[in-house]
Phi, psi and omega in degrees: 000133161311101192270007189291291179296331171278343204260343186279301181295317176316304198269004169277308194290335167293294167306341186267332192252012175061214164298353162284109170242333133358283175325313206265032192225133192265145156321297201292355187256300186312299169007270172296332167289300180296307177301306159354286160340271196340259166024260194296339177297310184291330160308331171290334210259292188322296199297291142040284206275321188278341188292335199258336189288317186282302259237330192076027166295144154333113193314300183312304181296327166317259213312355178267321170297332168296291189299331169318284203282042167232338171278286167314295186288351141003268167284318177310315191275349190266328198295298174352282176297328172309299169316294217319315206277013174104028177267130166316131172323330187276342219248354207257306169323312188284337169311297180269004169293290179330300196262028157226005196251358155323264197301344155277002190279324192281315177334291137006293177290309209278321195286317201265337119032248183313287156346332170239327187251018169271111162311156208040342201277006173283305192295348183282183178262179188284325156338343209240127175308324176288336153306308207272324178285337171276044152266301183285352161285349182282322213267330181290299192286343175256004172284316197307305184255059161215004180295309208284358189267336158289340188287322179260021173260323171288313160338322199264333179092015176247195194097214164272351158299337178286345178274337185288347176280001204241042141214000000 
């Protein structure tokens, strides 16, 4: 995602509503902070999940490495676009540490969720339509209810708004 063009978009919605930023923050900017998320969640999660599923790991190590490697790309892509904009690497780490580790936490909870409680599909193979289709239902439902937890964060000025001060 461009944080140029959000961060633009971001602060025209700050002019029209003044200091109501609760208000003043759209589905659509949560949105976008949350697909964003969603993005480095799912990279972590897929590899994750196909690394502990191939590999015959225990359903508890599968999910823990999913979440580890859902965190790192996580922050790595908010981090990516921070460097682009000239922020020192410790400072560009505390950044996304601020605006991901909420909204991947919640990600995180809800997929992984799904994930364990869709019978069989943690045990299924990678080969099996019940891995892959409850991934994307794990991955849909942690997009859905994890938008209105950016909206009000961002609302709030934490969140992916603290990334929006690095451009």
């Amino acid at each position: 995602m461009d944080h140029a063009t959000h961060d633009h978009q971001h602060h025209g919605h700050q002019g029209h509503h003044g200091h109501h930023q609760a208000t003043g923050t759209s589905w659509s900017m949560a949105a976008r902070a949350t697909l964003h998320c969603l993005t480095g969640c799912a990279i972590g999660e897929v590899l994750g999940l196909v690394i502990g599923t191939a590999a015959g790991l225990h359903n508890a190590a599968t999910v823990v490495i999913s979440i580890v490697l859902a965190f790192v790309f996580g922050y790595a892509l908010t981090m990516r676009g921070v460097l682009r904009a000239g922020v020192p690497l410790g400072q560009a780490v505390k950044v996304a540490l601020a605006a991901d580790t909420v909204s991947i936490a919640v990600m995180e909870l809800i997929d992984n969720t799904v994930m364990v409680g869709v019978p069989g599909a943690m045990d299924a193979g990678l080969a099996d339509w019940l891995f892959w289709a409850s991934l994307v239902l794990s991955l849909a439902l942690a997009f859905v209810l994890t938008t209105p937890v950016n909206r009000w964060m961002i609302g709030r000025g934490k969140g992916h708004a603290v990334v929006h001060a690095h451009h």
